[in-house]
N, C-alpha and C positions, 0 to 999 in steps of 0.2 A: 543734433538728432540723427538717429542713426538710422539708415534706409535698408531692407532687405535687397534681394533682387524684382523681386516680385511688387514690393513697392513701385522702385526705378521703373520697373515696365508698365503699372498704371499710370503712375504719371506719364511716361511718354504716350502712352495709346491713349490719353486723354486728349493731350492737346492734340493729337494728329487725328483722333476723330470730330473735334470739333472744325476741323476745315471746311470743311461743306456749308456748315452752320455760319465762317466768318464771311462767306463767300456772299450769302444772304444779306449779313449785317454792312459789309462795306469795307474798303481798302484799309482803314485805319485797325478795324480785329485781322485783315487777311494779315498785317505788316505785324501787329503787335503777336498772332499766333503764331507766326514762324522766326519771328525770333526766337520765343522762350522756346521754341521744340529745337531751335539751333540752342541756343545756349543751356539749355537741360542737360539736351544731347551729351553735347560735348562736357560738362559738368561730371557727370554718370561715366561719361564710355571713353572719355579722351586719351586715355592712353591705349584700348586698342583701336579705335579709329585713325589716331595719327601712325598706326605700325602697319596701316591695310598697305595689300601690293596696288599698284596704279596697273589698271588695263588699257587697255586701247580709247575705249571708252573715254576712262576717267581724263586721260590724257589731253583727248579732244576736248572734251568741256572745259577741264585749266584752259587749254589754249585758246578755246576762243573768247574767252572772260580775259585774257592777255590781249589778245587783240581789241577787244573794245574798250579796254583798260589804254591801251598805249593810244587808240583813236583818239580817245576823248582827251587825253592827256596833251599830245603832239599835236591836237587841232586846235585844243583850247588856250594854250600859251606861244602856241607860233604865230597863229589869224584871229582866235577870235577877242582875246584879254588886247591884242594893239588899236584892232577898230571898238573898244570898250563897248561889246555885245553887250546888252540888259541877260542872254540866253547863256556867257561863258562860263558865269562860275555853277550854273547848273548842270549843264554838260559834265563839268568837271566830276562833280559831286554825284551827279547822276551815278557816270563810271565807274568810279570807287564803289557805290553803294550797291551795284549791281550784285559783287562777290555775296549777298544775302542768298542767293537763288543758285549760285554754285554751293557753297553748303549745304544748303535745303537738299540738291540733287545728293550729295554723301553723305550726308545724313539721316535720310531715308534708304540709303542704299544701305548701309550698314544696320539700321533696324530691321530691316527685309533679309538680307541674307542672313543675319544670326537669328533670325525668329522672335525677334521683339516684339513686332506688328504683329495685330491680328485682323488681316484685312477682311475676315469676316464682319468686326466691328463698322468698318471703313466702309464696307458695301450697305449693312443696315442704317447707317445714318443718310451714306447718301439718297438713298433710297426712301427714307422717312421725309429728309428735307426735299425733294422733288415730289414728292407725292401733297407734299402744303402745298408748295409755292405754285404745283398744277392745277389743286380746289382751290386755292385764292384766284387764280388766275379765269378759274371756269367761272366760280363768285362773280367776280367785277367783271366776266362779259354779260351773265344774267341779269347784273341789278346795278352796274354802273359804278360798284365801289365794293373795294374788298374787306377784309373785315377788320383790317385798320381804318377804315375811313378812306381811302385814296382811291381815286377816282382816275377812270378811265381816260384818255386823250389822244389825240392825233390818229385816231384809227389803231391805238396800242391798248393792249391791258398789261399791266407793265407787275400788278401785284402788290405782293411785300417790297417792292425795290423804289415805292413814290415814285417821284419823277424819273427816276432812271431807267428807261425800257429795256432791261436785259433778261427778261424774264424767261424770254424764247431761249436764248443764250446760256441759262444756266442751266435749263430743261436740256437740252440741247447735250449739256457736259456729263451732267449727273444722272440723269433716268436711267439710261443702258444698266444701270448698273443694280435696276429693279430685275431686269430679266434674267439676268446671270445670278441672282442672290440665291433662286429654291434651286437651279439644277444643280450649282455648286456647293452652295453649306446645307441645305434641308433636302433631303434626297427622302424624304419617310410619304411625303406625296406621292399617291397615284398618277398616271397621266393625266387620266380626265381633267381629276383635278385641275393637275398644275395647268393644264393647256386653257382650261374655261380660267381660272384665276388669271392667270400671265396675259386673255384675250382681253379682259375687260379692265386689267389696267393699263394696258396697250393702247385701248380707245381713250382713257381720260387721260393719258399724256399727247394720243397723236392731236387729239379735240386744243390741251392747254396750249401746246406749241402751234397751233395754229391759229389759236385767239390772241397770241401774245402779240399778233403783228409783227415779230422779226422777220425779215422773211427767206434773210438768209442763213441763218439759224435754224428755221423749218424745212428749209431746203437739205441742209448738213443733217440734220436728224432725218431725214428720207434717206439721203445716200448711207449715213450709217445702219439704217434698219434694211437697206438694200444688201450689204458688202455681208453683215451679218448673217441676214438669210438665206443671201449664196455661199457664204461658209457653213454654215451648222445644221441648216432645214434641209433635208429628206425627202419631204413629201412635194411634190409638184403642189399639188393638191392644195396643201395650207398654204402656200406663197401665194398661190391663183388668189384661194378666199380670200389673204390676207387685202388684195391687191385689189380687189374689189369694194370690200367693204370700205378702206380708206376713199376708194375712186368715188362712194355713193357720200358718203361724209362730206368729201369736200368737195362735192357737187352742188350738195343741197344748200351748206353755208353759203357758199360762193354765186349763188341766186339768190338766195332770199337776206342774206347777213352784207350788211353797208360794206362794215370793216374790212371781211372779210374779202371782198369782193374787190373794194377799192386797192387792197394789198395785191391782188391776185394781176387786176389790169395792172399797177407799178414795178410791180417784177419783169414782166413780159413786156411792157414799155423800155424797160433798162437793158434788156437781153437785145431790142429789135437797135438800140441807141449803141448797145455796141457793135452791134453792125456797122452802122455810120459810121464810128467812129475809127474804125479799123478798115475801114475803105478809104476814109481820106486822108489815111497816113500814104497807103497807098497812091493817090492821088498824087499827096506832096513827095513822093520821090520822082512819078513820072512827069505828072505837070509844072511842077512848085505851089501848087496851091495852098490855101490856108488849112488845117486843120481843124477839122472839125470836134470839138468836144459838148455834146449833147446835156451832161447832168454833172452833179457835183459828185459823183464818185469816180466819174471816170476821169474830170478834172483833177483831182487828186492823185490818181494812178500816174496821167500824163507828167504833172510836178515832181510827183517823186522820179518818174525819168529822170527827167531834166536834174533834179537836185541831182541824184549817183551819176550823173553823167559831170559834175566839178569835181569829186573825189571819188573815183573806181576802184581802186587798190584797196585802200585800208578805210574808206568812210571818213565822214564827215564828225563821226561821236556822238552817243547817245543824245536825241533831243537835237538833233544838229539840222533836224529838216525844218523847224521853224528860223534856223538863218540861211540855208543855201536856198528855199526855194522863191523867198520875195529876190533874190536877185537873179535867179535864171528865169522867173514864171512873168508873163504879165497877168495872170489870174489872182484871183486872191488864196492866201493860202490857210491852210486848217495848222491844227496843231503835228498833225502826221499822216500819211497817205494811206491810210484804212487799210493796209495789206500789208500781211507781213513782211512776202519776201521783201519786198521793194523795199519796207521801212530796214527790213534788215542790208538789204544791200546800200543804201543812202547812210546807215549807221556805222556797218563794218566793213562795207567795202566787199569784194569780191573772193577776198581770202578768207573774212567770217564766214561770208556765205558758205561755202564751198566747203569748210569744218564744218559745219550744224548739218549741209544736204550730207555729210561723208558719215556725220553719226546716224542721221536716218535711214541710211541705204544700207548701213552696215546690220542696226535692227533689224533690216526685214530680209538681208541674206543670214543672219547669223539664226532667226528662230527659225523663219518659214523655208527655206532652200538647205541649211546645214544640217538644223538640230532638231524640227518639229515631232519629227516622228519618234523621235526618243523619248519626249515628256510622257505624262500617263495622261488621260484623258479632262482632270481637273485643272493639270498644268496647260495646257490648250485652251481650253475655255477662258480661261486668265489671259491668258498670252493673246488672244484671237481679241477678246475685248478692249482689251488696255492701247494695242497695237493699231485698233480701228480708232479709238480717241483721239490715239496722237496722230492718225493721218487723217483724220478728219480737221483737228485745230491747225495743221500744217499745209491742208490746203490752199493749192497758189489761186486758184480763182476764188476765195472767199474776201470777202468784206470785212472788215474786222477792226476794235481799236488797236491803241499801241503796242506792239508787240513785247515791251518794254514796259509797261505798264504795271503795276502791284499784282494784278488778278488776272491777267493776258501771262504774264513770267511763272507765277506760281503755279499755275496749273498745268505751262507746260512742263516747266522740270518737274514736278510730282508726276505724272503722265508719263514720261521721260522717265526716271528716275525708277519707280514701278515698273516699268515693263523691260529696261536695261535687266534690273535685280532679279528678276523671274525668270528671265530668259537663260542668262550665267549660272545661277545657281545649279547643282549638280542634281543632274536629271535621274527622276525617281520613276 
């Protein structure tokens, strides 16, 4: 059958609008949608995609998909296949398999620069899809069960996601991108308007993300609504309101709502615990004493030390921190230490690292210090939100699962990927 071009481009902006969607449904649509958008892709456009010039960019992401490629390779046949790990041939396979998330990043770069994407589409889904998963969310705080049936627990309203409490976490990814929807594609609103519409869906996200009980998530969606409104807001004035009205919201939940409240004292218990905790490292350099580790996340942070501290250079290999850390840790150990960097430095060593910080540093010399003032003011708004994403998912003090993980990977090179391709693109 024979496809126009215009066919070719629905099909792709199908599958790359239903992302948000797999993101709800779970790792198995996230993995099975980003294949068919890699293998469509490439199907459709493969000969000029395999003739693109490589930039700076492109360059660094081959390379560090090589270096976790050679990690996992030269850790898993030299140490871990001799002491016949139950964890070597995953590593192995892990590695190799990773290369799906280097493609997804040119893949998307190449529908972006030629105009295949129409991330207007991209903004209104995600935008539909957090605006559910925020009423499901306010639902099961009101009545105890959303309107699948699933039911509320552990101080979480977790939503459409069942037992999985990410609910904070996807609000968290995808909402911003309700805000930027009318200034950038619907510009025929008045202010009023938009400002009284933009206020009150402002409050049934700030309200879902703080029922959700993540609370570092809630936390990440503040500093993002912070960076934002010292970039783009004007008015002294609306930032005060803004900043008020949230202060009186979650005032009132936070005395009178369990949940809420119980979340509220567990954050601020875990901020006073790393306190502790970072005095008695202190301690054990000047006295020798023991170290103090208060909770199970800062336990995890300390293992992953310990784990990058048996392989520095090049890492342990994907998934490698459930074998180095039961033999450096006398703690028990998780599947990975909740924070990227560290899982990234325990995975590729000191030299991935140092590629991933050098492509991040390069993003935010190359749009905001080189080239900002060149875009037109649409290309800013793009660029300012996409750029807040990725430094929000890449911040070093968040909490987080594996950085390596089907929907922790995806979003960042999409994220990644988007805001590379906006930025290079030739300024209009």
């Amino acid at each position: 059958m024979f496809l126009t071009k215009i066919d070719k481009h629905t099909i792709v902006n199908s599958l790359f609008l239903f992302l948000p969607i797999s993101f709800v449904s779970g790792n198995l649509f996230i993995n099975i949608n980003i294949i068919l958008l890699i293998i469509i892709t490439f199907t459709f456009y493969f000969s000029k995609i395999i003739n693109i010039d490589f930039n700076i960019y492109d360059k660094l992401i081959i390379l560090f998909y090589l270096i976790v490629l050679f990690s996992g390779v030269y850790n898993s046949y030299l140490f871990y296949f001799p002491e016949k790990s139950m964890y070597a041939k995953e590593i192995l396979i892990k590695s190799f398999f990773f290369v799906r998330f280097v493609l997804l990043y040119f893949v998307i770069k190449y529908l972006i620069s030629n105009d295949v994407l129409k991330l207007k589409f991209f903004f209104i889904i995600s935008a539909l899809s957090s605006l559910f998963v925020a009423s499901d969310v306010l639902l099961q705080f009101i009545t105890g069960q959303d309107i699948f049936g699933y039911e509320s627990f552990d101080r979480r309203n977790p939503g459409p996601f069942g037992d999985e409490a990410i609910s904070g976490s996807f609000l968290q990814r995808f909402s911003l991108f309700i805000f930027f929807l009318i200034p950038i594609y619907f510009k025929r609103l008045d202010n009023q308007t938009l400002l009284l519409f933009t206020f009150l869906l402002f409050l049934l996200i700030f309200c879902a993300t703080l029922f959700s009980g993540n609370k570092f998530p809630f936390v990440m969606f503040i500093l993002s609504l912070i960076i934002l409104m010292l970039l783009l807001v004007r008015s002294k004035k609306l930032i005060i309101f803004i900043f008020i009205i949230c202060s009186i919201i979650f005032t009132i939940f936070n005395k009178y709502s369990y949940e809420v409240k119980n979340n509220t004292s567990s954050f601020f218990n875990g901020i006073s615990q790393v306190r502790i905790y970072t005095s008695s490292i202190f301690d054990k350099f000047e006295n020798g004493s023991e170290i103090v580790i208060p909770n199970t996340w800062l336990k995890e942070i300390h293992n992953g030390i310990l784990a990058f501290n048996t392989k520095k250079i090049f890492g342990g290999g994907l998934k490698s921190y459930k074998i180095s850390c039961p033999k450096v840790s006398k703690q028990t150990c998780n599947q990975h230490p909740h924070n990227y960097h560290i899982e990234i430095l325990v995975s590729s060593g000191v030299v991935g690292y140092l590629v991933l910080l050098t492509i991040f540093l390069k993003i935010f010399y190359d749009i905001f210090i080189k080239n900002y003032y060149g875009y037109n003011r649409d290309r800013q708004l793009l660029l300012i939100l996409f750029f807040t994403l990725l430094f929000i998912e890449f911040f070093p003090l968040k909490t987080a699962g594996s950085f390596f993980s089907t929907a922790n990977a995806t979003y960042f090179f999409i994220i990644m990927s988007i805001t590379i391709s906006l930025g290079i693109r030739k300024k209009t």
